[in-house]
Jmol script that loads the backbone (N, CA, C; Angstrom):
load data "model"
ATOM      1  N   UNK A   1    -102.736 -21.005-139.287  1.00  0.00           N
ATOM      2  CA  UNK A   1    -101.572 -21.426-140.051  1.00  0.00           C
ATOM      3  C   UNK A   1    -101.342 -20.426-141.183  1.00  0.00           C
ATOM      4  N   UNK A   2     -99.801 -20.045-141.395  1.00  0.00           N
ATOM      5  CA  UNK A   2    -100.103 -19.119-142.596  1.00  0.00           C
ATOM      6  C   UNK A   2    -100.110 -20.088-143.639  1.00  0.00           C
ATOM      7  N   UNK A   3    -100.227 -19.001-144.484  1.00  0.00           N
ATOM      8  CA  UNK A   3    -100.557 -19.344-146.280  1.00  0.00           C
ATOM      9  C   UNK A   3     -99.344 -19.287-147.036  1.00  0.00           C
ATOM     10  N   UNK A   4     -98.891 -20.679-147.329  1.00  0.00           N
ATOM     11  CA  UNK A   4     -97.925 -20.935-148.060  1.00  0.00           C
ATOM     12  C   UNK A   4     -97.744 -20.095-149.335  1.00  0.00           C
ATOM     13  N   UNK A   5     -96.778 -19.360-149.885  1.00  0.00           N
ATOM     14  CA  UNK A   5     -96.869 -18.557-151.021  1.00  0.00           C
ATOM     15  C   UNK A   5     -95.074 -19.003-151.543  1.00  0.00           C
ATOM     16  N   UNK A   6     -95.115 -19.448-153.040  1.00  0.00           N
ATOM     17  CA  UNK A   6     -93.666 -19.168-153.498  1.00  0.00           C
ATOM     18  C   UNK A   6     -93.542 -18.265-154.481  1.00  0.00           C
ATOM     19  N   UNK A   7     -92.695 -17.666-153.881  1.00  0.00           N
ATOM     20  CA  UNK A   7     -92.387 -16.390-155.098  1.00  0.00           C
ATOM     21  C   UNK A   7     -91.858 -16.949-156.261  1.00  0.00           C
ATOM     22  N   UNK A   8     -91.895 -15.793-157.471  1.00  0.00           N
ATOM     23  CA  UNK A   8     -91.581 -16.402-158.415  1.00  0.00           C
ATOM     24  C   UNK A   8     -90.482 -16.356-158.377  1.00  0.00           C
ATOM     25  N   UNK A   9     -88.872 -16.363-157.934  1.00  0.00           N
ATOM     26  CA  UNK A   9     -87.563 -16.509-157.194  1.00  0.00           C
ATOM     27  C   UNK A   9     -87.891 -18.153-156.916  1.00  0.00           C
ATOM     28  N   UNK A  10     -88.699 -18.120-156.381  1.00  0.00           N
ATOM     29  CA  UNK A  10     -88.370 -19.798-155.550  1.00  0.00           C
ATOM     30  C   UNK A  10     -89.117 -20.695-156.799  1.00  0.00           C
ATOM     31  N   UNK A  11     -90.168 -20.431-157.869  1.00  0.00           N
ATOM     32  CA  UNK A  11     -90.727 -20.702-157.930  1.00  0.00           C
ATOM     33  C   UNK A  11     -89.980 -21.214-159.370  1.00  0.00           C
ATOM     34  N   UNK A  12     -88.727 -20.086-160.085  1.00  0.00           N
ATOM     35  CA  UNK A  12     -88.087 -20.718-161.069  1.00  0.00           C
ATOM     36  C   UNK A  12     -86.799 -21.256-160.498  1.00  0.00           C
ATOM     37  N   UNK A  13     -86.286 -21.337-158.597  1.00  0.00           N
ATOM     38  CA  UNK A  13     -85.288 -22.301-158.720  1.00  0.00           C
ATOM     39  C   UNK A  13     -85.772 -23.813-158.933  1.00  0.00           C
ATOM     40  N   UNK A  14     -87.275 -23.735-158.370  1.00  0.00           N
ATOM     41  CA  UNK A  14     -88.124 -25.315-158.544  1.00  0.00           C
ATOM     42  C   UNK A  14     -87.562 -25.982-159.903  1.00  0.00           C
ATOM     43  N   UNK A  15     -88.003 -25.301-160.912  1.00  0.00           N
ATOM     44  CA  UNK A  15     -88.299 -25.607-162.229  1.00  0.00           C
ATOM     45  C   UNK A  15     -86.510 -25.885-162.771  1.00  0.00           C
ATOM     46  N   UNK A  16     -85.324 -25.337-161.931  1.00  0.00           N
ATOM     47  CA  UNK A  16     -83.984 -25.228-162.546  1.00  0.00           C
ATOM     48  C   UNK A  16     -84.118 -26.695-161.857  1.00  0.00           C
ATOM     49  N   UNK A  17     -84.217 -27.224-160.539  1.00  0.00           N
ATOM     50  CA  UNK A  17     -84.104 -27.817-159.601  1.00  0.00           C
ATOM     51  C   UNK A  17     -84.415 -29.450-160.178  1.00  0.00           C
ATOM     52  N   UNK A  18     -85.772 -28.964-160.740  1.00  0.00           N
ATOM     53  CA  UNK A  18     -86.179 -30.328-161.319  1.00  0.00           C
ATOM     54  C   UNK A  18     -85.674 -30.543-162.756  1.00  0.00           C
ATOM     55  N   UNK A  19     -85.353 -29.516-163.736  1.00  0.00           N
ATOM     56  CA  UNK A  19     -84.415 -29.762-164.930  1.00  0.00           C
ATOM     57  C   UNK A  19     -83.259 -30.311-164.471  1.00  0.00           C
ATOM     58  N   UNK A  20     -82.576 -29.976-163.459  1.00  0.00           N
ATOM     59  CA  UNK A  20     -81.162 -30.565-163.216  1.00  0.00           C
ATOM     60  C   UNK A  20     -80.802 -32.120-163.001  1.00  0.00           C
ATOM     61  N   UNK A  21     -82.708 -32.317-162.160  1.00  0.00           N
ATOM     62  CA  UNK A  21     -82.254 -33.721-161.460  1.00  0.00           C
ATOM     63  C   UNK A  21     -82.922 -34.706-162.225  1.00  0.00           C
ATOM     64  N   UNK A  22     -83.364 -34.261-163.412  1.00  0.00           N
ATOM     65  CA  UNK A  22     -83.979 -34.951-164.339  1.00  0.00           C
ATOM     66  C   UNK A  22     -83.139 -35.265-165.317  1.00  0.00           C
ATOM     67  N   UNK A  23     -82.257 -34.118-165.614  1.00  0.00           N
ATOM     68  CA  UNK A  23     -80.850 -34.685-166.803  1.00  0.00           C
ATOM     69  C   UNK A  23     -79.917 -35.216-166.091  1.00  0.00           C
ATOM     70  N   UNK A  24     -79.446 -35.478-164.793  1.00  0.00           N
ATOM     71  CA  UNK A  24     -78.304 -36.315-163.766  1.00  0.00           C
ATOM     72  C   UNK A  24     -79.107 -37.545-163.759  1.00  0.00           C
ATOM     73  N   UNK A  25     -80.804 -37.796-163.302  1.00  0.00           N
ATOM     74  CA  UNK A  25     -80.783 -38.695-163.067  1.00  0.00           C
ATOM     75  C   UNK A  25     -81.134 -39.613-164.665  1.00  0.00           C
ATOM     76  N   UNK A  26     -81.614 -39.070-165.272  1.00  0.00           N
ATOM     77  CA  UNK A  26     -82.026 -39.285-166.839  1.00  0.00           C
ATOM     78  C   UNK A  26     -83.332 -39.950-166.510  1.00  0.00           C
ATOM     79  N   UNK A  27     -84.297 -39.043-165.588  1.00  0.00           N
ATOM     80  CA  UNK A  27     -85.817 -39.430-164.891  1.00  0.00           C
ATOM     81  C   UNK A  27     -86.629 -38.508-164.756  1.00  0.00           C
ATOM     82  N   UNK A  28     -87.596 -38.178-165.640  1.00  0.00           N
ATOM     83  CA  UNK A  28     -88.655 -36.984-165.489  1.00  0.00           C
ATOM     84  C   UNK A  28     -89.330 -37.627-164.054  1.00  0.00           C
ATOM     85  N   UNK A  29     -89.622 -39.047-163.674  1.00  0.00           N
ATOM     86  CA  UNK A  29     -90.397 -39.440-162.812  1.00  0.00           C
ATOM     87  C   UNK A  29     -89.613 -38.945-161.088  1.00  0.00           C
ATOM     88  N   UNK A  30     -87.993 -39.180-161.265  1.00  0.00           N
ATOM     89  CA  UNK A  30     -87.505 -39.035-160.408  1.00  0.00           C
ATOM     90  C   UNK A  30     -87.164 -37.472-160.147  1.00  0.00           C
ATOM     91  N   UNK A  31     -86.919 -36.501-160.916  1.00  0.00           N
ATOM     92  CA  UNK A  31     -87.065 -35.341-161.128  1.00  0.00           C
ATOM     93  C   UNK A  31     -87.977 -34.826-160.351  1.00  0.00           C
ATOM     94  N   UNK A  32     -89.364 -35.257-160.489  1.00  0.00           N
ATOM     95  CA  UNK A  32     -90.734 -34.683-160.357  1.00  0.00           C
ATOM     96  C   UNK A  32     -90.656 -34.978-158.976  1.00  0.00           C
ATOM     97  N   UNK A  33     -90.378 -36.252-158.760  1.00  0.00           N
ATOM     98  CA  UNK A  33     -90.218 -36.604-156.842  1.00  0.00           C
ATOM     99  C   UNK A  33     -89.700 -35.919-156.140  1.00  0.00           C
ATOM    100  N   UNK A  34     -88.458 -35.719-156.203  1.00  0.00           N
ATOM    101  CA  UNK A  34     -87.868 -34.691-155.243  1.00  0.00           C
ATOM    102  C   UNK A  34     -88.008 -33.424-155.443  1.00  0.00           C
ATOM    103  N   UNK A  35     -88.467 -32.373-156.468  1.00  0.00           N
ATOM    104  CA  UNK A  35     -89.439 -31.125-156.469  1.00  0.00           C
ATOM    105  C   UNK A  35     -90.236 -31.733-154.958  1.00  0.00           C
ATOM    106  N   UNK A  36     -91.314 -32.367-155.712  1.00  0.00           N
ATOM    107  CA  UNK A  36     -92.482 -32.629-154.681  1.00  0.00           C
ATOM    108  C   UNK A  36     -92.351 -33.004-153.147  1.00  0.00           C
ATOM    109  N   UNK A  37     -91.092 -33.392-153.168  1.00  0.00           N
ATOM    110  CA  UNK A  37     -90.591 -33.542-151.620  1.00  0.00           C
ATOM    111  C   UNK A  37     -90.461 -32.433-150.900  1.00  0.00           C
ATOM    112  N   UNK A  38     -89.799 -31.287-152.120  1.00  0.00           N
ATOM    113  CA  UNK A  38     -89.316 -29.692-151.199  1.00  0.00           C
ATOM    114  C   UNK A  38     -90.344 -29.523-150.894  1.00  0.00           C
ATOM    115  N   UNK A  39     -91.798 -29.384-152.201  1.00  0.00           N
ATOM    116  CA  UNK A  39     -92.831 -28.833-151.579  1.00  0.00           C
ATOM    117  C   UNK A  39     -93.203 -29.238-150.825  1.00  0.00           C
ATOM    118  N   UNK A  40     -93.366 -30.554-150.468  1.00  0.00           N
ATOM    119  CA  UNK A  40     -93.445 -31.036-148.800  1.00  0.00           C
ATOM    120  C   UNK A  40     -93.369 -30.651-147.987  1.00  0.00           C
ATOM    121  N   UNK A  41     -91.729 -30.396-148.192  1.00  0.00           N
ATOM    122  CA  UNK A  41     -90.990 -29.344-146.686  1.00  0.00           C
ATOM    123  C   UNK A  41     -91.377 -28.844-146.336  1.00  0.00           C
ATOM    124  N   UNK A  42     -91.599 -27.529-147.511  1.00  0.00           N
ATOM    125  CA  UNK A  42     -92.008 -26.173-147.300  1.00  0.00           C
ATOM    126  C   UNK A  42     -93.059 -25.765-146.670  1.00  0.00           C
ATOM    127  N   UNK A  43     -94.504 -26.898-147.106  1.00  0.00           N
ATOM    128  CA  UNK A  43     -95.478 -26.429-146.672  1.00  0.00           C
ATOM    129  C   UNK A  43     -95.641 -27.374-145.109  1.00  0.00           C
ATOM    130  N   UNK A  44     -94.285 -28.534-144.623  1.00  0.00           N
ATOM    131  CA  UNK A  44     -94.618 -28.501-143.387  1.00  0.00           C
ATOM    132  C   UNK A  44     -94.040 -27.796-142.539  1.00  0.00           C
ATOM    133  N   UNK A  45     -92.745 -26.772-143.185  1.00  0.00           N
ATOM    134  CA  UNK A  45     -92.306 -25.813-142.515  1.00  0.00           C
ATOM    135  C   UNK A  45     -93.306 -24.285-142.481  1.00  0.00           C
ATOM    136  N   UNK A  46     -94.260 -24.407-143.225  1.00  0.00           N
ATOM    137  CA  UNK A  46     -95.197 -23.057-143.381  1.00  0.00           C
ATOM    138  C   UNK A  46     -96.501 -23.642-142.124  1.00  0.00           C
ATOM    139  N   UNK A  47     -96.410 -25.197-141.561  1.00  0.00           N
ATOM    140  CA  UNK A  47     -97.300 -25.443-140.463  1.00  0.00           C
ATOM    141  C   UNK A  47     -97.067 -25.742-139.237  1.00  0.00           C
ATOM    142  N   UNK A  48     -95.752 -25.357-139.237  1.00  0.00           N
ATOM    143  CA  UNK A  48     -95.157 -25.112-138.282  1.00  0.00           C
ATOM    144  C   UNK A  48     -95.643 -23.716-137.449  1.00  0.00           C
ATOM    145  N   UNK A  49     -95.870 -23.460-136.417  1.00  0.00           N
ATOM    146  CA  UNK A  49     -95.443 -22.216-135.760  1.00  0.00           C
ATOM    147  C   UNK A  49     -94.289 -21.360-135.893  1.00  0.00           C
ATOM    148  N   UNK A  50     -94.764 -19.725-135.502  1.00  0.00           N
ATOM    149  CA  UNK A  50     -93.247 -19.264-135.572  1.00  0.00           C
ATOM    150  C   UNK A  50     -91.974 -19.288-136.244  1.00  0.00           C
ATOM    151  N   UNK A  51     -90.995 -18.968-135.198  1.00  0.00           N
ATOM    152  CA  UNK A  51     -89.690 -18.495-135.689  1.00  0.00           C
ATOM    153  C   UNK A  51     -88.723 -19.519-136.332  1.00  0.00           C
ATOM    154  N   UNK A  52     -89.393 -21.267-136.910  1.00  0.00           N
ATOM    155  CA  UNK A  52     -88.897 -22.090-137.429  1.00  0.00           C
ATOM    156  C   UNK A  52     -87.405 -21.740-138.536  1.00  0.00           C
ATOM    157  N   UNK A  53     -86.616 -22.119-138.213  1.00  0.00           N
ATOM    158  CA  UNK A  53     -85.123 -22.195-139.429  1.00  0.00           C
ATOM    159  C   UNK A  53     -84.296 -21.181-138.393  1.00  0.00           C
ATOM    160  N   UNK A  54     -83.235 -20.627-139.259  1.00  0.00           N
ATOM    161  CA  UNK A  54     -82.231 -20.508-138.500  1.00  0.00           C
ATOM    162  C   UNK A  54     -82.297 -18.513-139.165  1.00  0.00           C
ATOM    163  N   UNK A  55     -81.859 -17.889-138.522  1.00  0.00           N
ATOM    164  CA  UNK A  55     -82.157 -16.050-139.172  1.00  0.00           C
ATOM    165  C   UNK A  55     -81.319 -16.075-139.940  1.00  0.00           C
ATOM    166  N   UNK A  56     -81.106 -15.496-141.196  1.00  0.00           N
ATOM    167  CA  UNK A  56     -80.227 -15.287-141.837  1.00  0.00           C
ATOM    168  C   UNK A  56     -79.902 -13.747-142.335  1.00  0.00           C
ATOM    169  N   UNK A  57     -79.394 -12.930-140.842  1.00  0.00           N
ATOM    170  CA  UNK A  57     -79.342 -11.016-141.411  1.00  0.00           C
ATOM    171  C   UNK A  57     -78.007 -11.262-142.460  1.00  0.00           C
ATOM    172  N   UNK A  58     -77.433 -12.076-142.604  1.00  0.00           N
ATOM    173  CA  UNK A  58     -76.048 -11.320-143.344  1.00  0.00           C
ATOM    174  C   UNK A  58     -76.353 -11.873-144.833  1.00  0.00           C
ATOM    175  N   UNK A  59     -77.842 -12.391-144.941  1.00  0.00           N
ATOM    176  CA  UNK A  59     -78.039 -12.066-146.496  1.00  0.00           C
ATOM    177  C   UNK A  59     -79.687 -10.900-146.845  1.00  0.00           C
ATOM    178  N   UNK A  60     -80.602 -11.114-145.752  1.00  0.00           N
ATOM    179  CA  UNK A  60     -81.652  -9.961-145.654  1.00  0.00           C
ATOM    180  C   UNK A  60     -81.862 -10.176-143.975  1.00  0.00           C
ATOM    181  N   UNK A  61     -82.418  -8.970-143.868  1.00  0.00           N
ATOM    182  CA  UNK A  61     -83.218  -8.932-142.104  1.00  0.00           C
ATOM    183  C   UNK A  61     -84.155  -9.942-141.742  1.00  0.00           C
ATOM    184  N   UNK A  62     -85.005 -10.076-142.713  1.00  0.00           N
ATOM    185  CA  UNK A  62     -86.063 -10.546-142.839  1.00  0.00           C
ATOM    186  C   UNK A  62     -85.792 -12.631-143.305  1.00  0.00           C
ATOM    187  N   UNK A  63     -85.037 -13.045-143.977  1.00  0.00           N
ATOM    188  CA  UNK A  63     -85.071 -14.491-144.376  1.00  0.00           C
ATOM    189  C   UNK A  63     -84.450 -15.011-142.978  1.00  0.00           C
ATOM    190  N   UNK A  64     -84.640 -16.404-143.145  1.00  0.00           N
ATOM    191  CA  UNK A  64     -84.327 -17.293-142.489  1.00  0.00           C
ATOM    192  C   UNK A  64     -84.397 -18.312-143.625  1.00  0.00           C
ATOM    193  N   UNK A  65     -83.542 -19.971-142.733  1.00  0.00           N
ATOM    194  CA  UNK A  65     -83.067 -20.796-143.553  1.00  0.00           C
ATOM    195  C   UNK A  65     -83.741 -22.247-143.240  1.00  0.00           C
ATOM    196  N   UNK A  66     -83.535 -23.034-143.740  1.00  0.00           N
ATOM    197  CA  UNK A  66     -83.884 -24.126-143.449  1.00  0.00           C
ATOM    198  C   UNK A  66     -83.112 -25.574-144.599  1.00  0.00           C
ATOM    199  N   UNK A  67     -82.570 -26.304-144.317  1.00  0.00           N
ATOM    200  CA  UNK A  67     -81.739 -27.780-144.958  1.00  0.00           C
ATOM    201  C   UNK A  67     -82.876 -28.336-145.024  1.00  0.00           C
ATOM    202  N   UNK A  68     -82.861 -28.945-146.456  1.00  0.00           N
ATOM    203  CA  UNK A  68     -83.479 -30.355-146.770  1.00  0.00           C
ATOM    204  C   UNK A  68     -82.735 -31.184-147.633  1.00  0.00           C
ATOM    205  N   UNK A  69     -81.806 -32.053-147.282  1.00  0.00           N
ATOM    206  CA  UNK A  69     -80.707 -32.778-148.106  1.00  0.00           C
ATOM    207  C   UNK A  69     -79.736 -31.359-148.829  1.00  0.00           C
ATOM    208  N   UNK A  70     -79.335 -31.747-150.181  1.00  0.00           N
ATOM    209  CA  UNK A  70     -78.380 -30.873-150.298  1.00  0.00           C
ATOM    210  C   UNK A  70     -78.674 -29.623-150.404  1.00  0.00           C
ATOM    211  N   UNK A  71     -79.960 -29.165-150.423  1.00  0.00           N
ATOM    212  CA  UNK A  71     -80.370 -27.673-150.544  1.00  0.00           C
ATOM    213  C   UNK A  71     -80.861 -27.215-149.329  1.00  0.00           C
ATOM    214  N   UNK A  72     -80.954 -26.020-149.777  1.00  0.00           N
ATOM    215  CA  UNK A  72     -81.421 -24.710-148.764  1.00  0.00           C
ATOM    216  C   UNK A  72     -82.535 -23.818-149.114  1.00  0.00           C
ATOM    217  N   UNK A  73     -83.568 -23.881-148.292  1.00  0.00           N
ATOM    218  CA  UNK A  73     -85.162 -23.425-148.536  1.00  0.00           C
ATOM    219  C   UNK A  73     -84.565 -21.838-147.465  1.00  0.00           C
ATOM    220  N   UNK A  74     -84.953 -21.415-147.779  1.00  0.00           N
ATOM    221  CA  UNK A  74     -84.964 -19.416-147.929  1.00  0.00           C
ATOM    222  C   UNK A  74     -86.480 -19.089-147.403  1.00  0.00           C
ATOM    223  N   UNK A  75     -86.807 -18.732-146.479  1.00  0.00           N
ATOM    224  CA  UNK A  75     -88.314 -18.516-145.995  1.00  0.00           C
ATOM    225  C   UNK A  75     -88.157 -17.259-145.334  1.00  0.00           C
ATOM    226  N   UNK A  76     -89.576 -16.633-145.546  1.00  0.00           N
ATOM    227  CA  UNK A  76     -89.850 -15.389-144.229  1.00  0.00           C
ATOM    228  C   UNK A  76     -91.512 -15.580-144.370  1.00  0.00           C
ATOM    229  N   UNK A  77     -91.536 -14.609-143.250  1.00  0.00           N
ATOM    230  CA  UNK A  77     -92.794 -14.281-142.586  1.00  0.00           C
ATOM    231  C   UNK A  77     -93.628 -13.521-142.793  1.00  0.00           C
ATOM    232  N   UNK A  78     -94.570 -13.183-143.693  1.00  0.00           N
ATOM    233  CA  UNK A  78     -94.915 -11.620-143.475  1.00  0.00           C
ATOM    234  C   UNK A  78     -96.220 -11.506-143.585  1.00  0.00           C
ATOM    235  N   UNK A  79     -96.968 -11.119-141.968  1.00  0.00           N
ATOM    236  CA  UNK A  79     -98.088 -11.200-142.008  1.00  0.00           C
ATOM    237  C   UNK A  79     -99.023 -12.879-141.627  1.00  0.00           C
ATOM    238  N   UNK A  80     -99.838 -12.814-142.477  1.00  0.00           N
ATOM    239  CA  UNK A  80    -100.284 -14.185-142.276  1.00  0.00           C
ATOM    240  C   UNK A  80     -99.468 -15.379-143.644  1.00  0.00           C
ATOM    241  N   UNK A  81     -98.553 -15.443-144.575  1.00  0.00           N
ATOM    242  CA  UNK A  81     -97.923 -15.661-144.690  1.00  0.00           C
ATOM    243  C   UNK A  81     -96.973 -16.250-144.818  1.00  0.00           C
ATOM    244  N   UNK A  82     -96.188 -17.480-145.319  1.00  0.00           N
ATOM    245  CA  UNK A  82     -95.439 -17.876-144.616  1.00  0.00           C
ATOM    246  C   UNK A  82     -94.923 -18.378-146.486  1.00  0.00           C
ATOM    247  N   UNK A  83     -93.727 -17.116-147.184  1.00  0.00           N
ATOM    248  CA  UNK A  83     -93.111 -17.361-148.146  1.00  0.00           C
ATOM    249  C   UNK A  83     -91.942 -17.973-148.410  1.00  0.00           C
ATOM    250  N   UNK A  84     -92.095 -18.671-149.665  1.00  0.00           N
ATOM    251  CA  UNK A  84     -90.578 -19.218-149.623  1.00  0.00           C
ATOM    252  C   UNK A  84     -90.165 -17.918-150.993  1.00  0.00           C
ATOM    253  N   UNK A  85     -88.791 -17.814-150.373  1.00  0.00           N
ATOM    254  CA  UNK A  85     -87.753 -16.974-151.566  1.00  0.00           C
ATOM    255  C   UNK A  85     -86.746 -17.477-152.697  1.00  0.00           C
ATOM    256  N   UNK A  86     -86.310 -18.267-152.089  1.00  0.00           N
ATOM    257  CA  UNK A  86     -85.530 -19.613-152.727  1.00  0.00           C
ATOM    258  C   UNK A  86     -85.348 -20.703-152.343  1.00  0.00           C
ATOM    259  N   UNK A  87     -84.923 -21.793-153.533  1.00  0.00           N
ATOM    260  CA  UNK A  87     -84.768 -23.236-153.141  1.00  0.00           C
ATOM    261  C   UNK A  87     -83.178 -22.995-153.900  1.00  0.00           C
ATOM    262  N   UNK A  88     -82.113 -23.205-152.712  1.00  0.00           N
ATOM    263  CA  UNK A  88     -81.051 -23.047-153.815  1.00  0.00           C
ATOM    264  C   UNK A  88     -79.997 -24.500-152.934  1.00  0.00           C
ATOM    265  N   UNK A  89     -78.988 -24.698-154.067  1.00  0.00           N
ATOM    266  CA  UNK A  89     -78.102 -26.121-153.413  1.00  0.00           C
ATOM    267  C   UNK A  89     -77.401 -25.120-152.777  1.00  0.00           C
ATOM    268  N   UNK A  90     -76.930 -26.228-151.586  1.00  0.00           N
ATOM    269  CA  UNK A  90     -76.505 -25.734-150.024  1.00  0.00           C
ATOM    270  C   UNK A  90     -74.937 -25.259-151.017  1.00  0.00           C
ATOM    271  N   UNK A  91     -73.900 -25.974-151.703  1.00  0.00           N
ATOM    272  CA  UNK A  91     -72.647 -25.975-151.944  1.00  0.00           C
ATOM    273  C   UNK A  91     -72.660 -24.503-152.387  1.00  0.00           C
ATOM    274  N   UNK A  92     -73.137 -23.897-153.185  1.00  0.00           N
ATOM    275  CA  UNK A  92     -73.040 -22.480-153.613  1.00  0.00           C
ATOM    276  C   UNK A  92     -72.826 -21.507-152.646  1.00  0.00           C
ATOM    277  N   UNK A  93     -72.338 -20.280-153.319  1.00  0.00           N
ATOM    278  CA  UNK A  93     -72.024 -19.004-152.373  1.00  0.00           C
ATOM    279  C   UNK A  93     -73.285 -18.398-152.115  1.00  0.00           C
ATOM    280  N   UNK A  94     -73.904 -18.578-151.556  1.00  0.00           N
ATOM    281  CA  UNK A  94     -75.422 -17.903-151.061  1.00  0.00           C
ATOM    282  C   UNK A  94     -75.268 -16.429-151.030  1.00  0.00           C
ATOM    283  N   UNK A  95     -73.906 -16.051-149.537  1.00  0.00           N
ATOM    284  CA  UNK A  95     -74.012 -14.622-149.493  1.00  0.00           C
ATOM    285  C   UNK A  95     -73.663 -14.092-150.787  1.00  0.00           C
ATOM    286  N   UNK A  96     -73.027 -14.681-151.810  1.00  0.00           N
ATOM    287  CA  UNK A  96     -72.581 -14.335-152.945  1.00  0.00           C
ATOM    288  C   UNK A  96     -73.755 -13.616-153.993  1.00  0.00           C
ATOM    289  N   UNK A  97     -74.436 -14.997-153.661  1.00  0.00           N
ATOM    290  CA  UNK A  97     -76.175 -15.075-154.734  1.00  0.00           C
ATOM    291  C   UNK A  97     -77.016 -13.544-153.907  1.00  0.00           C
ATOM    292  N   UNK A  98     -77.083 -13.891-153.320  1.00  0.00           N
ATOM    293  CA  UNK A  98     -77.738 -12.369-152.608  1.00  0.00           C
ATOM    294  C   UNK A  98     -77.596 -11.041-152.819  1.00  0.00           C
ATOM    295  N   UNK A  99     -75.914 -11.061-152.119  1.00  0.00           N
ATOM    296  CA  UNK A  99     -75.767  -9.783-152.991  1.00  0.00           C
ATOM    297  C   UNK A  99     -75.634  -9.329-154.479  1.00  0.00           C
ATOM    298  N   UNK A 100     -75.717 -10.280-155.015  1.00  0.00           N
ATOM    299  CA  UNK A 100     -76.239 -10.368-156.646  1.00  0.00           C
ATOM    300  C   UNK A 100     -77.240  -9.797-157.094  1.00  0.00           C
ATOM    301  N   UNK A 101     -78.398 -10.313-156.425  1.00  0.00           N
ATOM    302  CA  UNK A 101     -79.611 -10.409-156.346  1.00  0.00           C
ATOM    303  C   UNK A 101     -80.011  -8.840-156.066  1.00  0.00           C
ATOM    304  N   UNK A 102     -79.239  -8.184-155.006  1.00  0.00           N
ATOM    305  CA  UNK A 102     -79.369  -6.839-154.761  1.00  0.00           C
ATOM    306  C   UNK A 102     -79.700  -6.266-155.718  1.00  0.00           C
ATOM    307  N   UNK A 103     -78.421  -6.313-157.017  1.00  0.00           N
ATOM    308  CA  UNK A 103     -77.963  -5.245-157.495  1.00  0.00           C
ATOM    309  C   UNK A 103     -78.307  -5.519-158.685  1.00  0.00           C
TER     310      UNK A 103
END
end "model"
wireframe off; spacefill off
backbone 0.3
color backbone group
């Protein structure tokens, strides 16, 4: 199985992720839950086999995607491995955020 790793990219959308849903919901407890759910995901999408999520070349060669409610988990492969890049909400311009991110 690879080795779950979040970059620090994924690692401060967590921290935006759970500030957000902690001042909407006005719940550090409920906040903290659904963080802990992504990490869920993530690490049952990192025990998964293989080519799990969907490719995503028209933002890198290398990511692929994956939905968990309104967001979008950002993963690749490399090696033994198995990183997340971002946790970002699905509604946003992704290819937008990317090529941002480029430059």
């Amino acid at each position: 199985m690879p080795r779950l790793v979040y970059l620090a990219s994924a690692r401060r959308d967590l921290l935006a992720i759970l500030d957000y849903i902690t001042r909407e919901s006005g719940s550090l407890a409920i906040g903290r839950r659904f963080t802990e759910e992504l990490r869920g995901q993530c690490a049952k999408l990192a025990a998964l086999p293989g080519t799990l999520g969907r490719a995503r070349p028209e933002l890198r060669p290398d990511i692929r995607s994956f939905a968990f409610g309104s967001y979008v988990i950002f993963f690749r492969y490399d090696g033994d491995r198995f990183e997340v890049v971002n946790i970002l909400e699905g509604h946003r311009d992704i290819v937008a955020y990317y090529e941002d991110d480029r430059s």
